[in-house]
N, C-alpha and C positions, 0 to 999 in steps of 0.2 A: 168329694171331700178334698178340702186341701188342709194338709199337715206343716206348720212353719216349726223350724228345726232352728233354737239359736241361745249364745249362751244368756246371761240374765241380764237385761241394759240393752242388747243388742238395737232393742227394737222391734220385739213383735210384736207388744201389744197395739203398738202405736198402728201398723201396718192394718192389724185383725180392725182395730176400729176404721180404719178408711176402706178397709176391701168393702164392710158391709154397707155405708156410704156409698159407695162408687157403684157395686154391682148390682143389675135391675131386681134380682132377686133376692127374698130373705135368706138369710145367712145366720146360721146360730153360731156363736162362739164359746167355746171352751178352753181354758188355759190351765197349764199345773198351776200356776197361783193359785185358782180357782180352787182348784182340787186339794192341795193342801190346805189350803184356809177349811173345808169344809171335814178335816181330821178332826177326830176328838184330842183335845189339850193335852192329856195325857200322853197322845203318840209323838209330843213333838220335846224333842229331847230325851227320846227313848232310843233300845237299843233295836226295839221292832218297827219302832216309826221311823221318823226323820228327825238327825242330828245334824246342825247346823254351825261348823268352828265356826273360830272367831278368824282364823285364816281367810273365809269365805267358801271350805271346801264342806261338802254336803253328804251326808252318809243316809242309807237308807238300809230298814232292816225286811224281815220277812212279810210281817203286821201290814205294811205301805206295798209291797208289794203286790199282795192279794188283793190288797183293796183297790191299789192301781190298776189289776186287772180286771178288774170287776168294771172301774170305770171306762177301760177302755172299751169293754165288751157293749158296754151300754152306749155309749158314742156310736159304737156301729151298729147297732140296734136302733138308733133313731134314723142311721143314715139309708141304711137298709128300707126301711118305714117311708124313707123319703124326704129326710128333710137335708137341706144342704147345711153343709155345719166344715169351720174352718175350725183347725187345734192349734195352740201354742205352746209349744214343749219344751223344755231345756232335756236332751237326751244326755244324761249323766254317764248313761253306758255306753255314747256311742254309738257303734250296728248294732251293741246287745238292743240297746232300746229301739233302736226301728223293728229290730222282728219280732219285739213286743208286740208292736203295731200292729206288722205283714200281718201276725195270727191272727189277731182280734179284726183288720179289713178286711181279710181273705175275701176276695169276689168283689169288694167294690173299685171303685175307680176313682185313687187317691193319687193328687200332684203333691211333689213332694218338694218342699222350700229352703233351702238354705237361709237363714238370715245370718250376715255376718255384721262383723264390726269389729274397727284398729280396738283392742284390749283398753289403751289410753284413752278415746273418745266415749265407751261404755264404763271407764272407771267415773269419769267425769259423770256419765248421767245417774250411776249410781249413787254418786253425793249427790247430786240434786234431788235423787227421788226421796232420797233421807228414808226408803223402810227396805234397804238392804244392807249388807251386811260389808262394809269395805274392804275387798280383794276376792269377792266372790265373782263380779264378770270376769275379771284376769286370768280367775284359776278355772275356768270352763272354757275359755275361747276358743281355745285348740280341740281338748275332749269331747266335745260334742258332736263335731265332728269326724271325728277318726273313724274311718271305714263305711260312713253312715252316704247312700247315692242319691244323689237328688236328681228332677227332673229342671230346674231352676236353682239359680245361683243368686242371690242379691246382695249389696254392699252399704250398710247403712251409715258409714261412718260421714260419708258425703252425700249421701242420698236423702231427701224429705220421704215419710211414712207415705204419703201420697202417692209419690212418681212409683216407687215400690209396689201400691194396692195398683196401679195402673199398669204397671208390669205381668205382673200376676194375673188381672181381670185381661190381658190381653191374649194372655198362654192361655185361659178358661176359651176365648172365647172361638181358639184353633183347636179345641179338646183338650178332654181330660186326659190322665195319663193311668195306664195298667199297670202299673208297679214303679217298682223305682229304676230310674233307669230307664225304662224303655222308652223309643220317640215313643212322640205325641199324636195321635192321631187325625185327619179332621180337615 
């Protein structure tokens, strides 16, 4: 499994679509976009789903939680199964959200990704993408990071999505990594 950790704009989608391009193998992909889009209407603006200011800061209640567990458990359930599968996350909590993860991979063998990007180049592609929220890459760039260990670091604010999936497909291809933090083996 490989997990990309980055704030909203950074760049992972872009990255998830070139890894699965690039590497000889299928690759499923999953993204919180993904996940949130597939909430009932109802939870979005709620005080159990997901609140969205108009700051671009993001709140989440218990309702999102659960059922974010539920999705993560089912991610490792496919991976477990067998199938290779890369995540796209915006970790809102930080370490809390990786050791959402740690429980729900326990046993598998996940690289773990940094995506970054300068705040001012992901403000920028979030006006271009026109379906975020203005000052929501800003107010993550930092928090998403805090405390959260990666096995790979990557920089997108000068970097093309590609030379990135080629970074990544090159760490795959000296081993996977056993948690976070630890070398790589291979």
């Amino acid at each position: 499994m490989i997990v990309l950790n980055g704030a909203s704009s950074s760049g992972k989608s872009g990255i998830v679509r070139c890894l699965q391009a690039e590497l000889p193998e299928p690759w499923l992909a999953y993204g919180c976009d993904s996940f949130v889009d597939s909430l009932p209407a109802r939870m979005r603006g709620s005080d159990g789903g997901i609140v969205f200011a108009e700051d671009g800061g993001v709140d989440v209640g218990a309702d999102f939680r659960a059922l974010e567990a539920a999705w993560m458990e089912g991610i490792a359930a496919m991976a477990r199964a067998g199938a290779r599968i890369v995540v796209d996350d915006v970790f809102l909590g930080g370490a809390e959200s990786q050791k959402r993860w740690l429980r729900a991979l326990d046993g598998l063998d996940v690289l773990w990704v940094a995506v970054r990007c300068d705040p001012g180049a992901a403000a920028g592609r979030e006006i271009a993408r026109g379906d975020r929220i203005p000052g929501m890459a800003a107010s993550q760039a930092a928090v998403v990071h805090e405390g959260v260990t990666y096995d790979l670091e990557l920089d997108t604010t000068h970097t093309e999505s590609m030379a990135c999936a080629r970074t990544i497909a090159a760490r795959l291809r000296r081993g996977a990594s056993v948690g976070p933090g630890d070398p790589l083996h291979g």
